[in-house]
N, CA, C and O atoms as a Tinker XYZ file with bonds, in Angstrom:
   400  protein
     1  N      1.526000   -5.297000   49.855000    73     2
     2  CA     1.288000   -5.839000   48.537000    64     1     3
     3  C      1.900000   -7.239000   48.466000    63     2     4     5
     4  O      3.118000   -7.343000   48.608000    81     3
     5  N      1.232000   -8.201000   48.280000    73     3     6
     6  CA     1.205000   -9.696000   47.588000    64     5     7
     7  C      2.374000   -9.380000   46.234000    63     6     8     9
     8  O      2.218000   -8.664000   45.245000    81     7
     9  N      3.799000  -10.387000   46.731000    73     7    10
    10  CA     4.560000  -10.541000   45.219000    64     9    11
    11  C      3.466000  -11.483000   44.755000    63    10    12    13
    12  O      2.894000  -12.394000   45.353000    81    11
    13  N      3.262000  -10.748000   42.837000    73    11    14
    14  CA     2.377000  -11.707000   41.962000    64    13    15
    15  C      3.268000  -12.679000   41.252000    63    14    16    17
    16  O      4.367000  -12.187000   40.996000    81    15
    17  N      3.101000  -13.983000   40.840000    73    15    18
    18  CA     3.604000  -15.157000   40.674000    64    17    19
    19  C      3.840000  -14.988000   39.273000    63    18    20    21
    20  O      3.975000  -16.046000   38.659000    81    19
    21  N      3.913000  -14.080000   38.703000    73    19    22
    22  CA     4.117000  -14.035000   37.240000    64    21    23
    23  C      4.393000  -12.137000   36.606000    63    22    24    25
    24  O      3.345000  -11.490000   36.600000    81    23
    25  N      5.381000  -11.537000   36.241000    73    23    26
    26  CA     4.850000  -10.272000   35.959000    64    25    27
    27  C      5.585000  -10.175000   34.735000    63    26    28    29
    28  O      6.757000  -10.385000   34.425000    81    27
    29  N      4.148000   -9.645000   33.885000    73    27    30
    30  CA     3.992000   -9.655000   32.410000    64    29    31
    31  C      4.500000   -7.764000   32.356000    63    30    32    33
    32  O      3.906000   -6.841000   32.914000    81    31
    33  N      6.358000   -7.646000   31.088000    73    31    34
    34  CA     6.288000   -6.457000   30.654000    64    33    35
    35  C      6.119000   -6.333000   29.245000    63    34    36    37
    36  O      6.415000   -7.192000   28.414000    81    35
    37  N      5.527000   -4.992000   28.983000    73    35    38
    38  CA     5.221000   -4.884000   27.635000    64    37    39
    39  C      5.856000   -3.749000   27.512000    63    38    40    41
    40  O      5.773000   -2.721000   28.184000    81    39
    41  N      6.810000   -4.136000   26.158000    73    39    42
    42  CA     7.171000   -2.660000   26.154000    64    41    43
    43  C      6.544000   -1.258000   25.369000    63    42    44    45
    44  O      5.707000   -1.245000   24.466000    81    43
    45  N      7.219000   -0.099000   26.006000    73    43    46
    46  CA     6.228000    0.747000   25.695000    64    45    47
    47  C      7.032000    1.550000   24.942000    63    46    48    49
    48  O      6.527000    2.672000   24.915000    81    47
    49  N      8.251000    1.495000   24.191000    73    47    50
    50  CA     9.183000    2.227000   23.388000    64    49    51
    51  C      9.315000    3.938000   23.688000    63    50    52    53
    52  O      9.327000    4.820000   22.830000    81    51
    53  N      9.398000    4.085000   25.012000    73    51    54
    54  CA     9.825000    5.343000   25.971000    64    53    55
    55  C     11.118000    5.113000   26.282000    63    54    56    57
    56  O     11.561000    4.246000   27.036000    81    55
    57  N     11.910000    6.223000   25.444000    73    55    58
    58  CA    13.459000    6.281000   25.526000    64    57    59
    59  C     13.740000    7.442000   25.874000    63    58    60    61
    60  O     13.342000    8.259000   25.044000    81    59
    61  N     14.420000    8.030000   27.020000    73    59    62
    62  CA    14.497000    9.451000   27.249000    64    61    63
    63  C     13.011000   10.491000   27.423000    63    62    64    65
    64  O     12.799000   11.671000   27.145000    81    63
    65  N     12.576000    9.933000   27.727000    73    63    66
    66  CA    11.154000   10.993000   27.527000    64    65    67
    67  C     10.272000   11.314000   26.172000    63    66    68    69
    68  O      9.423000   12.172000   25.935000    81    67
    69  N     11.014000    9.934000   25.155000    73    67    70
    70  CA    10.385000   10.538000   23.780000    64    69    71
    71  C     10.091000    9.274000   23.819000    63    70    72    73
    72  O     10.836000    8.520000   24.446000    81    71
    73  N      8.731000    8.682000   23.036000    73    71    74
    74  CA     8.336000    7.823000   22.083000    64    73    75
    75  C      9.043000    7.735000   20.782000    63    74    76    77
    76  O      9.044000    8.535000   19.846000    81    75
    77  N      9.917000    6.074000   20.981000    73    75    78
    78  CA    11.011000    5.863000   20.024000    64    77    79
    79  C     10.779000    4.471000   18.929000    63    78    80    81
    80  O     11.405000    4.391000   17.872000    81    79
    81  N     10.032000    3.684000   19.269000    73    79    82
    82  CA    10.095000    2.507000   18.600000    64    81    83
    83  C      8.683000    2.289000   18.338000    63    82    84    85
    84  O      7.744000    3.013000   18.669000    81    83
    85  N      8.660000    1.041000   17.608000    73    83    86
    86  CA     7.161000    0.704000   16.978000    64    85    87
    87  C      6.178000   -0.184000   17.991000    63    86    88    89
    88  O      5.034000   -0.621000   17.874000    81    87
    89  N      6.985000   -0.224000   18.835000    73    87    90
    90  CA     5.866000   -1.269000   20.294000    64    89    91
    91  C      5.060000   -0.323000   20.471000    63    90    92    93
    92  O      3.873000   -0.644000   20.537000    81    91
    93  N      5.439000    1.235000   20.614000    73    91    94
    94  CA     4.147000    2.215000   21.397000    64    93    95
    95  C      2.886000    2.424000   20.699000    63    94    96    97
    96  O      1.875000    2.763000   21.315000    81    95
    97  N      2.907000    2.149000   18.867000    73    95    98
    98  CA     1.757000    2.096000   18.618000    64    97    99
    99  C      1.210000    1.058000   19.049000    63    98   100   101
   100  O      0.029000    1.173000   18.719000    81    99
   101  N      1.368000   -0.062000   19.683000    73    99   102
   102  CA     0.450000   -1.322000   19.813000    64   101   103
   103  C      0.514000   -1.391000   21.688000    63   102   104   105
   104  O     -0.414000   -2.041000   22.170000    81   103
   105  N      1.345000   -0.885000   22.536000    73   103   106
   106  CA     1.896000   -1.111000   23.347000    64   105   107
   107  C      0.735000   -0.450000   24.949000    63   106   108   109
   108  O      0.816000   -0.736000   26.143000    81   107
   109  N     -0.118000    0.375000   24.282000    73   107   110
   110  CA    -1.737000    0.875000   25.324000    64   109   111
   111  C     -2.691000   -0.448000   25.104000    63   110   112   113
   112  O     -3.154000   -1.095000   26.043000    81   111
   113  N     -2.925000   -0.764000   23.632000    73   111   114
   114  CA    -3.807000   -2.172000   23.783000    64   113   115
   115  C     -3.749000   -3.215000   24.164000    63   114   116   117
   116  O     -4.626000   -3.944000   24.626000    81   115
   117  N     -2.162000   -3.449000   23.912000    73   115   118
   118  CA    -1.793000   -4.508000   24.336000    64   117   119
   119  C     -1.629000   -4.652000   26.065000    63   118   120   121
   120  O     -1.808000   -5.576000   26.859000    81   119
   121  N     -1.286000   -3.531000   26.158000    73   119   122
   122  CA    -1.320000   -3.599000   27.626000    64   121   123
   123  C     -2.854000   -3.978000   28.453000    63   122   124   125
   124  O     -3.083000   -4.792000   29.348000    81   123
   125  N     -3.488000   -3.302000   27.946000    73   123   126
   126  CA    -4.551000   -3.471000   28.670000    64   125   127
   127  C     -5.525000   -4.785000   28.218000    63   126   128   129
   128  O     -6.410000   -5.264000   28.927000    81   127
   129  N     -5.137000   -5.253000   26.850000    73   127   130
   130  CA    -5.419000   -6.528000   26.624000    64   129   131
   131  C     -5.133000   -7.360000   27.690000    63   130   132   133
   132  O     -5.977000   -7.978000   28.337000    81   131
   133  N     -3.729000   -7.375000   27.900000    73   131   134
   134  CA    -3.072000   -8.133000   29.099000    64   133   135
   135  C     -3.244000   -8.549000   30.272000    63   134   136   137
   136  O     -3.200000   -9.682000   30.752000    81   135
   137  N     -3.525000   -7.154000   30.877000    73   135   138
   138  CA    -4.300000   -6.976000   32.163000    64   137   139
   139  C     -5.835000   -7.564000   32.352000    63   138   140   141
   140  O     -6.356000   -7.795000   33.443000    81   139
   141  N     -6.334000   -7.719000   31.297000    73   139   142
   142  CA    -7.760000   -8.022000   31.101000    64   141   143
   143  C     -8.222000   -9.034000   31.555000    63   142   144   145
   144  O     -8.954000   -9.292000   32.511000    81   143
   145  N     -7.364000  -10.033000   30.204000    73   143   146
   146  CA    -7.307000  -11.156000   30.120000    64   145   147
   147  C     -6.862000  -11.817000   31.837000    63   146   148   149
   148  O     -7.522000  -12.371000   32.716000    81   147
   149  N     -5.436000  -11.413000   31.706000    73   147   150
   150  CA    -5.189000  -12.080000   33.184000    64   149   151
   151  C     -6.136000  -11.744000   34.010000    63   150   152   153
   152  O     -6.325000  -12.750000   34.693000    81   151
   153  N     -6.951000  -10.792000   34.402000    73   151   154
   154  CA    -7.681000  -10.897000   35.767000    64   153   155
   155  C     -8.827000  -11.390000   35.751000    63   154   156   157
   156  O     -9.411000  -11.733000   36.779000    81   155
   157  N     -9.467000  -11.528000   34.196000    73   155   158
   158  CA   -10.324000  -12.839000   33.561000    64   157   159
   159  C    -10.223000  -14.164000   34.008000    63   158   160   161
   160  O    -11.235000  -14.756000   34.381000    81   159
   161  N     -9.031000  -14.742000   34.014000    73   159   162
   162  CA    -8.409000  -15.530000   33.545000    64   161   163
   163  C     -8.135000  -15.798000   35.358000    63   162   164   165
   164  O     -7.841000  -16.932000   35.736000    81   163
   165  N     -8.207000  -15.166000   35.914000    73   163   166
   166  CA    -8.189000  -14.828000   37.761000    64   165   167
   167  C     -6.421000  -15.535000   37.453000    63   166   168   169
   168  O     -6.080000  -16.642000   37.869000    81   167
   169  N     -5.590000  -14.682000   36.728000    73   167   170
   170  CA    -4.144000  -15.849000   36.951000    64   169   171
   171  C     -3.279000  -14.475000   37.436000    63   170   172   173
   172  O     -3.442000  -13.313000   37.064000    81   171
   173  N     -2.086000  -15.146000   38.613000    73   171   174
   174  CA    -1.723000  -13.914000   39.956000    64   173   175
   175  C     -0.800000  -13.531000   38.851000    63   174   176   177
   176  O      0.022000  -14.348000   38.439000    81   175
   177  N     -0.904000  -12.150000   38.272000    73   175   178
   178  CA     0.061000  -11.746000   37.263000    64   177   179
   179  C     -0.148000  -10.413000   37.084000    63   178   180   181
   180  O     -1.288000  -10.053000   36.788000    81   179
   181  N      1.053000   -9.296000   37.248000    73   179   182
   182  CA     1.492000   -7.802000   37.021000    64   181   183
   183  C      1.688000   -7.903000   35.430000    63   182   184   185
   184  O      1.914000   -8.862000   34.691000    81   183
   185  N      1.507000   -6.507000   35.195000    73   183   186
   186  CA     1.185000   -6.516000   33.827000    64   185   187
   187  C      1.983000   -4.796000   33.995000    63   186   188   189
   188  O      1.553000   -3.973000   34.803000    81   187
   189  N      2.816000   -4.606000   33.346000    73   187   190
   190  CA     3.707000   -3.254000   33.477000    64   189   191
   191  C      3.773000   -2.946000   32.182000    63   190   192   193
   192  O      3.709000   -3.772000   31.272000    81   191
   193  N      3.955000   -1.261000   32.002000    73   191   194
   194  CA     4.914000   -1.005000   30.762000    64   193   195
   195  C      5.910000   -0.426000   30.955000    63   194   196   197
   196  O      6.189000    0.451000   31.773000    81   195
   197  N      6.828000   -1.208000   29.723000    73   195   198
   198  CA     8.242000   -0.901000   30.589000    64   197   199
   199  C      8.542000    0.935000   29.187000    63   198   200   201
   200  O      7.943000    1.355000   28.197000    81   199
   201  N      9.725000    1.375000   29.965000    73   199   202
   202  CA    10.588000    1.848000   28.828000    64   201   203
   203  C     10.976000    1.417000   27.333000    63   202   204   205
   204  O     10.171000    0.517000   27.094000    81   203
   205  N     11.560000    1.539000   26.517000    73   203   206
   206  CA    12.446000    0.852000   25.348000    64   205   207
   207  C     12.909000   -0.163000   25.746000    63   206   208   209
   208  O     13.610000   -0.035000   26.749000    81   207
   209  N     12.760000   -1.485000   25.221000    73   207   210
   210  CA    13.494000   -2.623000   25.360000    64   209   211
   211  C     14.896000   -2.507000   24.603000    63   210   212   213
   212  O     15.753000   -3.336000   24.909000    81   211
   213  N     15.185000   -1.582000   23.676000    73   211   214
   214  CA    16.345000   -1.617000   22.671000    64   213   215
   215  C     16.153000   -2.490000   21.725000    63   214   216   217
   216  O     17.194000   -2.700000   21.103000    81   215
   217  N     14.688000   -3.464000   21.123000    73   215   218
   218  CA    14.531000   -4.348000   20.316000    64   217   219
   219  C     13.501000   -4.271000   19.294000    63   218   220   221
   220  O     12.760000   -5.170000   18.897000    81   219
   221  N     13.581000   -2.833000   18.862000    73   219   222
   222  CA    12.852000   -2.635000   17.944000    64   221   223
   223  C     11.920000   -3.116000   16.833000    63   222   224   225
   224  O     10.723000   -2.895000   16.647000    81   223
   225  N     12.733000   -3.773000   16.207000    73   223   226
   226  CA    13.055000   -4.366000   15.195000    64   225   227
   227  C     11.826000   -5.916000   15.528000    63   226   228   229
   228  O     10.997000   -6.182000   14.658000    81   227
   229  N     11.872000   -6.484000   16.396000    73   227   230
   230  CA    11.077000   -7.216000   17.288000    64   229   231
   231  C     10.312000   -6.822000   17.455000    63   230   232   233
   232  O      9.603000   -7.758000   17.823000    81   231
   233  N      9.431000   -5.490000   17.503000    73   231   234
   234  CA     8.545000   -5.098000   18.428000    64   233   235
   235  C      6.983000   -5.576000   17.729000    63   234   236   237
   236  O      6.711000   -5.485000   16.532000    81   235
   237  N      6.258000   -5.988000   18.580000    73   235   238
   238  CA     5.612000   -5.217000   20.290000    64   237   239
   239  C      6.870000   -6.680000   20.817000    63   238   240   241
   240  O      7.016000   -7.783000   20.292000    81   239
   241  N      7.395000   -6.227000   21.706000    73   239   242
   242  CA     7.647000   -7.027000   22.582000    64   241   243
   243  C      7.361000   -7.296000   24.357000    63   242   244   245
   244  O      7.242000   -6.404000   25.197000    81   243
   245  N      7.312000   -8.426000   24.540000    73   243   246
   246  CA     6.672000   -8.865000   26.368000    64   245   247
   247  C      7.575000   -9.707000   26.517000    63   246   248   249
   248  O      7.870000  -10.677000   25.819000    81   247
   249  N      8.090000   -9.253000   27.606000    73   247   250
   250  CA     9.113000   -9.762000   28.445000    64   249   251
   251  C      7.977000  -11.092000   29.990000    63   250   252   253
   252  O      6.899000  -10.729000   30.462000    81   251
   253  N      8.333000  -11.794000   30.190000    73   251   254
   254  CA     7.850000  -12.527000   31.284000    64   253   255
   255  C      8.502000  -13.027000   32.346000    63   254   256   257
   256  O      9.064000  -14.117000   32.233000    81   255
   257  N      8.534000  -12.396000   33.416000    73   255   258
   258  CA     9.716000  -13.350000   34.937000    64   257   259
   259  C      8.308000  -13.567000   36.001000    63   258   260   261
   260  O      7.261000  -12.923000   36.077000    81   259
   261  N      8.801000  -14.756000   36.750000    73   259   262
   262  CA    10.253000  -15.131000   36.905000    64   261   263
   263  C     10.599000  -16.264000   35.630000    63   262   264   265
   264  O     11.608000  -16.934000   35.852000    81   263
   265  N     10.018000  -16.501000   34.570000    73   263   266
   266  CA    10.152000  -17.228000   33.606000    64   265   267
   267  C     11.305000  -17.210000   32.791000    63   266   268   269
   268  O     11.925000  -18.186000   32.370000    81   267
   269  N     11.590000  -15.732000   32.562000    73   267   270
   270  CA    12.635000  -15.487000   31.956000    64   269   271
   271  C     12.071000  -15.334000   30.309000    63   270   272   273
   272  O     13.034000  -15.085000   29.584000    81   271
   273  N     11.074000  -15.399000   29.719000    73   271   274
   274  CA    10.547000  -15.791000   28.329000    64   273   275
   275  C     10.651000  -14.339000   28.148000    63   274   276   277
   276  O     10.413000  -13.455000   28.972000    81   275
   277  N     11.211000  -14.199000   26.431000    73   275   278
   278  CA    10.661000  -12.752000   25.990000    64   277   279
   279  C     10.173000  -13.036000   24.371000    63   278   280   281
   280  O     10.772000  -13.748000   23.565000    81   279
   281  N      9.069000  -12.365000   24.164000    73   279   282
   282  CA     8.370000  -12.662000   23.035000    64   281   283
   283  C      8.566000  -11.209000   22.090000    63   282   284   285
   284  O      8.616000  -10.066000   22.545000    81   283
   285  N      8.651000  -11.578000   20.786000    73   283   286
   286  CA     8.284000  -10.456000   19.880000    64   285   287
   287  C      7.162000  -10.466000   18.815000    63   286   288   289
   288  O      6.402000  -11.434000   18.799000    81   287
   289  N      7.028000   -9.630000   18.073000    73   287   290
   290  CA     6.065000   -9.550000   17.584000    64   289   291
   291  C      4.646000  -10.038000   18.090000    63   290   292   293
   292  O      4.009000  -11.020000   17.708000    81   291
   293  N      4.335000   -9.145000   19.000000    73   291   294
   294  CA     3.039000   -9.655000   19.980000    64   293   295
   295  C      1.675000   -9.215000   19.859000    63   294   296   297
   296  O      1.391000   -8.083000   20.250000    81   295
   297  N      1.060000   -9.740000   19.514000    73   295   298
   298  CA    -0.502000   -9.440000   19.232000    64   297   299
   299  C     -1.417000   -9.882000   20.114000    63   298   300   301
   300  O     -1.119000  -10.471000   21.153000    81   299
   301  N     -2.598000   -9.614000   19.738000    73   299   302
   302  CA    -3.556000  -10.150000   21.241000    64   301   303
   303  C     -3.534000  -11.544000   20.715000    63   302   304   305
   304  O     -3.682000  -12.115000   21.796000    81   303
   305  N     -3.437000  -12.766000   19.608000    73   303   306
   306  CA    -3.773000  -13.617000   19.701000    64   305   307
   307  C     -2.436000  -14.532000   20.249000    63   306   308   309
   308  O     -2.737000  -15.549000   20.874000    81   307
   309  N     -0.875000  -14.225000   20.047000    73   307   310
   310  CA     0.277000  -14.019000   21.088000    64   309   311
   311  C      0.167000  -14.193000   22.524000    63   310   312   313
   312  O      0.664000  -14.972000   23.337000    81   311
   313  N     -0.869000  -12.946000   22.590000    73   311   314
   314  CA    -0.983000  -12.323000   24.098000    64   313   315
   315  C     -1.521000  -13.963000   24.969000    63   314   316   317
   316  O     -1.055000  -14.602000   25.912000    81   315
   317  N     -2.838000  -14.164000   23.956000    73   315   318
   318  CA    -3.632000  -15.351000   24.661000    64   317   319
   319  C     -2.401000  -16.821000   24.938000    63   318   320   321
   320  O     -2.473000  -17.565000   25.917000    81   319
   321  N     -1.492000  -16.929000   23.971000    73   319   322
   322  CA    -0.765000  -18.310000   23.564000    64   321   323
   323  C      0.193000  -17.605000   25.019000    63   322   324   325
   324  O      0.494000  -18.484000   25.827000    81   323
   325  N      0.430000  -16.896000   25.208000    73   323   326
   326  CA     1.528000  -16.299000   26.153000    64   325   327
   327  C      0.834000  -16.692000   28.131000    63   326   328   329
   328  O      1.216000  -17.315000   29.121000    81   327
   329  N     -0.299000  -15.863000   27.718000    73   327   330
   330  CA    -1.499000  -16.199000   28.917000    64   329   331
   331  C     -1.404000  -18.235000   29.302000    63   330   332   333
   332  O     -0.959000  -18.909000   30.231000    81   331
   333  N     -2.203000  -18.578000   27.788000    73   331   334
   334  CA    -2.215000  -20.008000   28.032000    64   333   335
   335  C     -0.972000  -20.816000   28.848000    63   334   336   337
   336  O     -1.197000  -21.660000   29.715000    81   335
   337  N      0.540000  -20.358000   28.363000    73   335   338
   338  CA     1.751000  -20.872000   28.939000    64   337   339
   339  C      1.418000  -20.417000   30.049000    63   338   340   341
   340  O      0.984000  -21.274000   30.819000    81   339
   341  N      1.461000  -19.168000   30.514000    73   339   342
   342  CA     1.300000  -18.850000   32.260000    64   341   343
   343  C      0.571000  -19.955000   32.913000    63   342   344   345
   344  O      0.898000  -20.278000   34.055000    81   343
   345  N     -0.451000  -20.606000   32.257000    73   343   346
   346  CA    -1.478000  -20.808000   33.028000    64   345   347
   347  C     -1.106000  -22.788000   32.685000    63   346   348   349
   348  O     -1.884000  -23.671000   33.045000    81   347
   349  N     -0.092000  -22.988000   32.119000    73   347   350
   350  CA     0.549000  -24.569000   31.937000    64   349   351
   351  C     -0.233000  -25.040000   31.173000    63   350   352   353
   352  O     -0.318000  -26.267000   31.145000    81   351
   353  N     -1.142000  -24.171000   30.218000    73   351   354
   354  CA    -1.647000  -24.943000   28.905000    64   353   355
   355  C     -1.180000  -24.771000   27.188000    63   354   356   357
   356  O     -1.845000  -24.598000   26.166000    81   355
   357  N     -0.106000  -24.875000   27.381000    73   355   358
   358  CA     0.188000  -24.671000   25.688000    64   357   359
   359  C      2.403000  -24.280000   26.147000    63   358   360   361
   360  O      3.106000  -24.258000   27.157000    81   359
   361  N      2.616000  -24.029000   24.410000    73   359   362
   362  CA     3.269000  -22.889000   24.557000    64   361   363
   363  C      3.237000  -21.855000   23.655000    63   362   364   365
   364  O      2.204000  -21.765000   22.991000    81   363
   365  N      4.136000  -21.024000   23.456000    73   363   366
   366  CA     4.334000  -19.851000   22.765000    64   365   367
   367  C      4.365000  -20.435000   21.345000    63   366   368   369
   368  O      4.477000  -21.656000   21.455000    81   367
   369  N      4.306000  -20.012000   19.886000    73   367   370
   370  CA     4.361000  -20.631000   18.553000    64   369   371
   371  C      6.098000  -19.683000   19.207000    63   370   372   373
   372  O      6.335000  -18.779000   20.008000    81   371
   373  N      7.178000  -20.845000   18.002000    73   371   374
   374  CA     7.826000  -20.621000   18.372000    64   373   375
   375  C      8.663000  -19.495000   17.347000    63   374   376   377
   376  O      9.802000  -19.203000   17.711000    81   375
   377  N      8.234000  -18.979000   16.321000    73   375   378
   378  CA     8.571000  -17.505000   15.680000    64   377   379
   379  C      8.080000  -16.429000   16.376000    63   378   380   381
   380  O      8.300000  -15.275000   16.006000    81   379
   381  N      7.385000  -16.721000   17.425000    73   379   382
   382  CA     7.122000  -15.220000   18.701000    64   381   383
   383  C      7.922000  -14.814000   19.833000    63   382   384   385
   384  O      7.904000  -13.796000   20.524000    81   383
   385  N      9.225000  -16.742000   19.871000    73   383   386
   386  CA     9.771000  -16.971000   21.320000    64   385   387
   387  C     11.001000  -15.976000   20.504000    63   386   388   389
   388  O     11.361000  -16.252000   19.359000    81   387
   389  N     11.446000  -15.053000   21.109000    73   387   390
   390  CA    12.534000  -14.188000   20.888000    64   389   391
   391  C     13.937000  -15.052000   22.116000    63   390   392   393
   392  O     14.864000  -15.676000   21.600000    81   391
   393  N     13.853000  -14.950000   23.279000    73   391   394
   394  CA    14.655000  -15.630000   24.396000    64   393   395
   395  C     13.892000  -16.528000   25.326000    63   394   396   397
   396  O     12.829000  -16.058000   25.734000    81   395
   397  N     14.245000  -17.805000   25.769000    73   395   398
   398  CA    13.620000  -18.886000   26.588000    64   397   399
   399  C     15.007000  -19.039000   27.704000    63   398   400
   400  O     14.974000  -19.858000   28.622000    81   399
């Protein structure tokens, strides 16, 4: 397996084996929004769901390395402004940038 040059997490608010936070209602579409787009988009990028981020309150949240960016409140039109940065056209609006 090829390391991909970008890997996109979304979290999926799985804490202990239970669905805990408000990312998991958004956190199947978004995911697969994600994945979509990027392989649309032909840009080299993993697309995971993680566990609980512990940031509820934030949620949907996507984490991005090796960038280090983590976004909250994430929607597909997010998703695209998030994509666009991957791809060195834009950036994030900056009430979505949670950590840079």
């Amino acid at each position: 397996m090829n390391k991909p040059k970008h890997h996109i997490l979304v979290c999926g608010s799985f804490r202990n084996g239970a669905v805990t936070g408000v990312c998991n209602k958004q956190a199947a579409q978004l995911f697969q929004y994600l994945t979509e787009e990027a392989e649309d988009r032909s840009l080299d990028a993993m697309v995971t769901n993680t566990g609980c981020m512990n940031l509820c309150v934030h949620g949907p949240v996507v984490v991005v390395y090796p960038e280090g960016r983590w976004f909250k409140g994430v929607t597909e039109e997010v998703a695209d402004q998030i994509l666009d940065f991957l791809e060195g056209e834009g950036e994030v609006a900056a009430e979505h940038v949670l950590a840079a």
